[in-house]
C-alpha positions in Angstrom: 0.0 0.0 0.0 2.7 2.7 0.7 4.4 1.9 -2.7 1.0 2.4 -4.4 0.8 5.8 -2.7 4.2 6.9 -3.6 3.5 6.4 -7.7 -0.2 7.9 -7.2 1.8 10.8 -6.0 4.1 11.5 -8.4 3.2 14.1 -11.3 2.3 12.3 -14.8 4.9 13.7 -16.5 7.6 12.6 -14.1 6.3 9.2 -14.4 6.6 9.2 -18.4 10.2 10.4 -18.7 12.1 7.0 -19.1 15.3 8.6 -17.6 13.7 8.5 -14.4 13.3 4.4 -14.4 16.1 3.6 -12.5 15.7 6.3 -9.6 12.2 5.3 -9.6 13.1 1.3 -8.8 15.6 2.0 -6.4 13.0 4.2 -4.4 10.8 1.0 -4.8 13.4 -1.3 -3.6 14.3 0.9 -0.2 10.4 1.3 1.1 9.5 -2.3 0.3 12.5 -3.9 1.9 12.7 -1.2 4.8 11.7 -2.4 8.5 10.9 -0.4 11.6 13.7 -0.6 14.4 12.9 -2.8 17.0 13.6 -1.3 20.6 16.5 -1.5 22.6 15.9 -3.3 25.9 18.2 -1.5 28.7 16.8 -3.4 31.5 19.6 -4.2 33.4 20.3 -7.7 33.8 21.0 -9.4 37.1 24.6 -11.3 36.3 25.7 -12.5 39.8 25.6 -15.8 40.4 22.9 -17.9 42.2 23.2 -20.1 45.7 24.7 -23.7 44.1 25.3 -26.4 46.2 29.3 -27.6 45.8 31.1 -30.4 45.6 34.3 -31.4 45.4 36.3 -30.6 42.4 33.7 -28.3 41.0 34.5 -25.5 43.3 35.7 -22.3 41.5 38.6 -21.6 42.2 38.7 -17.9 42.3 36.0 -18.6 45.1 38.8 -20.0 47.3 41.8 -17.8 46.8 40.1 -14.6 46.5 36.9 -13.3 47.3 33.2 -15.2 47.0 30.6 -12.7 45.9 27.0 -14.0 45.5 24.3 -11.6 45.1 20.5 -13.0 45.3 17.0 -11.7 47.0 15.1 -14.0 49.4 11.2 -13.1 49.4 8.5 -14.2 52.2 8.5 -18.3 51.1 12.2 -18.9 50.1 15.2 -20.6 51.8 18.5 -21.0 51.0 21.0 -23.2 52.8 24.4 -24.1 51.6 25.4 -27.7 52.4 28.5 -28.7 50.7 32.3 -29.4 51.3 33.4 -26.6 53.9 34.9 -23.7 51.7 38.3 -22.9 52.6 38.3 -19.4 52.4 40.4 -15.9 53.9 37.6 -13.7 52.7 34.0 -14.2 51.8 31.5 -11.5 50.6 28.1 -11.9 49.7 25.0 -9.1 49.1 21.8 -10.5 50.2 18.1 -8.5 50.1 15.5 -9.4 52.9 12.0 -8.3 52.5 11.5 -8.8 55.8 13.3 -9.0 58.8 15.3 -11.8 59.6 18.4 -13.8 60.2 22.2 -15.1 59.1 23.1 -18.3 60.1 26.3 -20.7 59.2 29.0 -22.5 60.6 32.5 -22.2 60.6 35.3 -24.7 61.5 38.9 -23.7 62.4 40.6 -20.4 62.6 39.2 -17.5 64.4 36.9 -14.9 62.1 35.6 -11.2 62.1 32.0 -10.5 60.4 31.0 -7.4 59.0 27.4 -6.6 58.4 26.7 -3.3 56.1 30.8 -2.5 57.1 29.9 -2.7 60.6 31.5 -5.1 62.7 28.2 -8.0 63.9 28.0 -9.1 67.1 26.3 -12.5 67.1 22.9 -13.5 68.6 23.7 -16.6 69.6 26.8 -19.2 69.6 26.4 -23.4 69.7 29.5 -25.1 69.8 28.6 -28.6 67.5 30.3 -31.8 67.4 33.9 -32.4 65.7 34.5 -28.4 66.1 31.8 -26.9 64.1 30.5 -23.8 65.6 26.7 -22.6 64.7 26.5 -18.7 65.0 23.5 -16.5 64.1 22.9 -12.7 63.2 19.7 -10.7 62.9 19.2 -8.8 59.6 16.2 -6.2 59.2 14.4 -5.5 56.0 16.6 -4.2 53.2 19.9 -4.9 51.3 23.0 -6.1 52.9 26.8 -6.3 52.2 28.2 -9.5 54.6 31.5 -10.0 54.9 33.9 -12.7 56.4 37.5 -11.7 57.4 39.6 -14.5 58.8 41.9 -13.5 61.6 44.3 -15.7 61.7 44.5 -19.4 60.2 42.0 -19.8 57.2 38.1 -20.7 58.6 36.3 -23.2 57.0 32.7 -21.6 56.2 29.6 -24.3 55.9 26.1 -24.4 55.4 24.9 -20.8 55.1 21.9 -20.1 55.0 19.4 -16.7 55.0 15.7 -16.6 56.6 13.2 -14.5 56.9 11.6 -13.6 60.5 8.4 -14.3 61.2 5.9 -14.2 64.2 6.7 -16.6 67.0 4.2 -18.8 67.7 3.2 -19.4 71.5 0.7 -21.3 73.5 -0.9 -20.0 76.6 -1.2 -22.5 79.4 -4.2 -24.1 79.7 -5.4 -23.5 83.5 -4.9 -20.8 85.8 -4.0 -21.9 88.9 -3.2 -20.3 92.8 -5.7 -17.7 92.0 -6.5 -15.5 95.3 -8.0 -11.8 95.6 -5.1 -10.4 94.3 -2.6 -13.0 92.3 -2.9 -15.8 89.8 -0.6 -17.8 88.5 -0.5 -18.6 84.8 2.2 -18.7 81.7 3.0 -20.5 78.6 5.4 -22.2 75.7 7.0 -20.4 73.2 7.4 -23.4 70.3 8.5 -21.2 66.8 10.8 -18.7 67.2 9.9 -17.6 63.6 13.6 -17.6 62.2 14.1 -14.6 65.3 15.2 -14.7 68.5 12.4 -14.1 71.0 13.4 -11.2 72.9 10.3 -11.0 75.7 8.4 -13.7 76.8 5.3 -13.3 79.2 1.8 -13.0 79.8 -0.3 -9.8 79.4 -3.8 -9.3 81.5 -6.6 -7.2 81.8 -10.4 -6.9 82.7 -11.4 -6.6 79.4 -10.8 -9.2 76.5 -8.0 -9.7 74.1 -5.2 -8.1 76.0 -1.8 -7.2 74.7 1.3 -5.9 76.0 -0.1 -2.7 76.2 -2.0 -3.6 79.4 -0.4 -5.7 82.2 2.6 -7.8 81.7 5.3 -10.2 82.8 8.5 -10.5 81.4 9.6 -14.2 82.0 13.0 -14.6 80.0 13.5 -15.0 76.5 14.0 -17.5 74.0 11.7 -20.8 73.5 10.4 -23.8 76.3 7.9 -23.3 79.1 7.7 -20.3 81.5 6.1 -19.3 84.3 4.0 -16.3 85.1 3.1 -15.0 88.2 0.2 -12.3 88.2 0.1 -10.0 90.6 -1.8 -7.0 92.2 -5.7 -7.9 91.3 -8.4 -6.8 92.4 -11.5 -9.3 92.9 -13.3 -9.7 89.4 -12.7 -11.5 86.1 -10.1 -11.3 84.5 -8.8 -12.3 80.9 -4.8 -13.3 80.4 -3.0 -14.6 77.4 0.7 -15.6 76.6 3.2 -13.5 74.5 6.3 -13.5 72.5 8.0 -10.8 70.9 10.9 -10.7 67.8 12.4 -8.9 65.8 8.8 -8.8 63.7 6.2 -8.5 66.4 4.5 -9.7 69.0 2.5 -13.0 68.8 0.0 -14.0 71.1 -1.6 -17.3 72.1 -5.1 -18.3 73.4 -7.3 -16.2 75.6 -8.0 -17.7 78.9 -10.1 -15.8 81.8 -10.2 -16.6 85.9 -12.0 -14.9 88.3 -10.3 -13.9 91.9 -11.3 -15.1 94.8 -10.6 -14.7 98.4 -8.7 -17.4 100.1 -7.6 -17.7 103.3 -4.1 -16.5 105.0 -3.6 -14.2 101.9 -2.7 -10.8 102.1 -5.7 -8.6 101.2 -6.3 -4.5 102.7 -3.8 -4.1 105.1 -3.5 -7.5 106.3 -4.3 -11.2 106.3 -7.7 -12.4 105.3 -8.9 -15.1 108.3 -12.7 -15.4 107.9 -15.2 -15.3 105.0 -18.4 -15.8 105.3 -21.2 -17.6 103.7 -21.5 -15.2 100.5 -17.8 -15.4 100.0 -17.5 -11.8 99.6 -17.1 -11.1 103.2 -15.8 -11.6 106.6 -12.2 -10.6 108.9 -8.5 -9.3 108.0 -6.2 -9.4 110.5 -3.5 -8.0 111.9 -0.1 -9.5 112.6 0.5 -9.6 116.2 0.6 -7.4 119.4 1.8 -7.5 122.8 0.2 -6.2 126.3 -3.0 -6.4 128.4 -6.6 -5.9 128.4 -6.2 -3.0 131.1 -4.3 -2.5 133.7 -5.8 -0.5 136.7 -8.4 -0.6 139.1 -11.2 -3.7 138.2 -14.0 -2.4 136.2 -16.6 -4.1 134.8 -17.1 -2.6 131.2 -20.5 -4.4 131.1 -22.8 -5.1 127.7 -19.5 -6.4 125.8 -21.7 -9.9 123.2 -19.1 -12.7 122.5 -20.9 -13.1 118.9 -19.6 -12.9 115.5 -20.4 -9.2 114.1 -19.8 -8.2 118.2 -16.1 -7.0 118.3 -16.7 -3.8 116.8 -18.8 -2.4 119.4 -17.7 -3.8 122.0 -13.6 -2.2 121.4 -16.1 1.2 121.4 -17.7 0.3 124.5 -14.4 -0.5 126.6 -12.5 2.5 125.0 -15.5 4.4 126.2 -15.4 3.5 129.4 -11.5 3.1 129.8 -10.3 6.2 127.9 -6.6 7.0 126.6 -3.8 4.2 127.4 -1.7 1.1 126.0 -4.1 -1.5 126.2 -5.6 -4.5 123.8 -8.9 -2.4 122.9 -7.1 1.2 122.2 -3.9 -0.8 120.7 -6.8 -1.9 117.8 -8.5 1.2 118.0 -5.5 3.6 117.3 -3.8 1.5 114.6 -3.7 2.5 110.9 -2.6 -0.4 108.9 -1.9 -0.6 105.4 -3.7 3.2 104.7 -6.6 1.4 106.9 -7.6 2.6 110.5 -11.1 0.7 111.2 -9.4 -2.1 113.0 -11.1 -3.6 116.4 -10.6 -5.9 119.1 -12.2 -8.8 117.8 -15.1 -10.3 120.1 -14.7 -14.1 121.3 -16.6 -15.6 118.8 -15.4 -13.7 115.9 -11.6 -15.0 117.1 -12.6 -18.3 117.7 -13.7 -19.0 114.3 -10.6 -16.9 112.8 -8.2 -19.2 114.9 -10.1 -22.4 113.2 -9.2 -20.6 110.1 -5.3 -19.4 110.2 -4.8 -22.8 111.7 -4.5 -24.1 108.1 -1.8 -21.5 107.2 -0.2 -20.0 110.5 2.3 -22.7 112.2 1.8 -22.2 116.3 4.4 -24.1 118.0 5.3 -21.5 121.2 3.8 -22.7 124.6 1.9 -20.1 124.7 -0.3 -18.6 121.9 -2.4 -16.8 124.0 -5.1 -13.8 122.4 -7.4 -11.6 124.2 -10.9 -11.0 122.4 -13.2 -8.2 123.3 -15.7 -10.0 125.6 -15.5 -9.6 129.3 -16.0 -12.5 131.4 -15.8 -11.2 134.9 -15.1 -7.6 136.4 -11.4 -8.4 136.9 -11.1 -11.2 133.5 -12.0 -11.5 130.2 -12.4 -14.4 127.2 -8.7 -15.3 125.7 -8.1 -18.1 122.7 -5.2 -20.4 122.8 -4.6 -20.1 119.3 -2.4 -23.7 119.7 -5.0 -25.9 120.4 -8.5 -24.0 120.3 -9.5 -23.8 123.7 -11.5 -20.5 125.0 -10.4 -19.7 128.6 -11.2 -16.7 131.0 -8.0 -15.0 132.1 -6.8 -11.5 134.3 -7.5 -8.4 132.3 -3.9 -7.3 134.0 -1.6 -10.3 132.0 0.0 -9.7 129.2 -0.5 -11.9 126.3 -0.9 -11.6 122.3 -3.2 -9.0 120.7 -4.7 -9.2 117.1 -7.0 -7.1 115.8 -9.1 -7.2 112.7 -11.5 -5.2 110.0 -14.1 -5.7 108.0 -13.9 -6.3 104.0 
């Protein structure tokens, strides 16, 4: 079609002038034979070699005596480990690109060796002496393009088995029952079991009233690495509460199942001020006590305080009633009456029945093996005596308002 256009275009009498033949052909010749250029592709081409597993004799041997360069990008799913005779090499460099964070490892055999990662001298992660004198090392990498170099130090090193992975999330189970749960601890923790190509830095569990907690909220920090560990959760408050392991590397934090426990009040633990040592029949109630004192009920002329109750739910009126009647001085009622404990000041003489029952209950976790283990309550039992509990063996007994012998007092939760 273009050669028909051409001739249509030229003038008649151009055409009929014979002289003009030859020109005419060639011109012919030139647009029928004449191509358009194709394109020059100036992607640049990726020449380094690839990873290649060696053997012996097929080693090159510039690779030995001078300098190993191997260029070559790992994405999200690859892995590359070199297993192959030990390279006897003074100086190995290799470029590798990450797309996400993650790790150097290799072995080495013989002299000693500096690394250099990005021309900075690398200070290893980790260090396993093997068998037959292969040592393991590892190095964290982040995201991007890196130079690595080897630099033997002294004698040549015998390099094996590199290999470059990516980091992922460790993975981590949470353990499967809370246990010693009180009012205000639990005791939980978990297994880290994948590192994800990264060493785990923090290890732990996190906690919180509501769901899903992270790191964010409450935390232990149990160690590092992989295996079992142990958490111990501390200052709670009663209510549920929801607790899940954690493991952090160089990518993230991972987290394993949510698990949730409720606090409950327990017996002999420490709880506002003191030591819980009664609960009643709802379980949200009852007596904290105090560690101990020393002195009498009064000392002074007999006087009978009158309308002190030996019931439970007694010993708060009846430590009013004698410091009423007794006024200012160091003795068993005002001791309780006066003390601020642990930011709390409500604390009483607690009435025969109410330390009875408490004795039943610290039995379990107190140890008394003194001869005496004597404690006054608040309950009069004559004008010059009043009710004491041997906390040893249980027995109520009246005894003179003028000895001295142990002092506890209590408060309501």
């Amino acid at each position: 079609m273009r050669i028909l256009v051409f001739l249509q275009n030229f003038p008649n009498q151009i055409i009929m002038k014979k002289s003009l033949y030859p020109l005419l052909l060639v011109a012919i010749f030139i647009l029928s034979d004449c191509k358009k250029p194709e394109k020059e592709d100036n992607t640049p081409k990726d020449e380094s070699p690839d990873f290649v597993t060696f053997s012996d004799g097929n080693i090159p041997e510039n690779w030995i005596t001078n300098t190993w360069i191997v260029e070559n990008t790992l994405g999200y799913d690859d892995n590359y480990s070199l297993k192959s005779t030990p390279l006897d090499v003074s100086s190995v460099l290799t470029y590798k690109t990450l797309n996400a964070p993650g790790y150097l490892e290799f072995y080495t055999r013989g002299g000693s060796f500096e690394l250099f990662i990005d021309t900075e001298k690398a200070t290893a992660l980790s260090s396993v002496s093997m068998g037959n004198n292969w040592n393991k090392w590892m190095y964290a990498l982040y995201k991007g393009r890196h130079s690595i170099r080897w630099e033997a130090t002294g004698q040549v090193v015998f390099l094996d088995a590199v290999k470059f992975a990516l980091a992922k999330l460790p993975k981590v189970d949470t353990k499967e029952e809370v246990t010693n749960i009180t009012a205000s601890s639990a005791t939980s923790g978990g297994y880290v079991n994948d590192d994800g190509n990264s060493p785990v830095t923090a290890r732990g569990v996190c906690w919180s009233t509501s769901e899903n907690p992270t790191i964010n909220d409450n935390k232990t920090v149990d160690g590092s690495g992989m295996g079992t560990f142990t958490s111990n959760i501390t200052e709670l408050n009663l209510g549920t509460y929801f607790v899940r392991a954690y493991a952090t590397n160089s990518v993230g934090t991972a987290y394993g199942e949510q698990k949730s426990f409720s606090t409950k009040l327990v017996i002999g633990d420490k709880y506002q001020g003191g030591k819980i040592a009664y609960i009643d029949h709802t379980g949200e109630h009852g007596f904290i006590i105090s560690s101990s004192y020393y002195g009498s009920w009064y000392i002074g002329p007999s006087i009978n305080i009158g309308d002190t109750e030996t019931e439970i739910g007694t010993g708060r009126s009846n430590t009013k009633r004698i410091v009423q009647v007794l006024g200012q001085g160091y003795y068993a009622a005002s001791i309780c009456d006066e003390l601020t404990l642990g930011g709390y000041n409500d604390w009483y003489l607690p009435s025969r029945g109410e330390l009875f029952e408490i004795r039943n209950n610290l039995i379990q976790v107190e140890n008394y093996t003194d001869v005496y283990n004597y404690y006054w309550s608040s309950s009069e039992s004559g004008i010059s005596s009043a009710f004491a509990v041997d906390f040893k063996n249980g027995s109520v007994f009246s005894y003179p308002k003028s000895s001295d012998i142990f002092i506890r007092c209590i408060r309501d939760f």
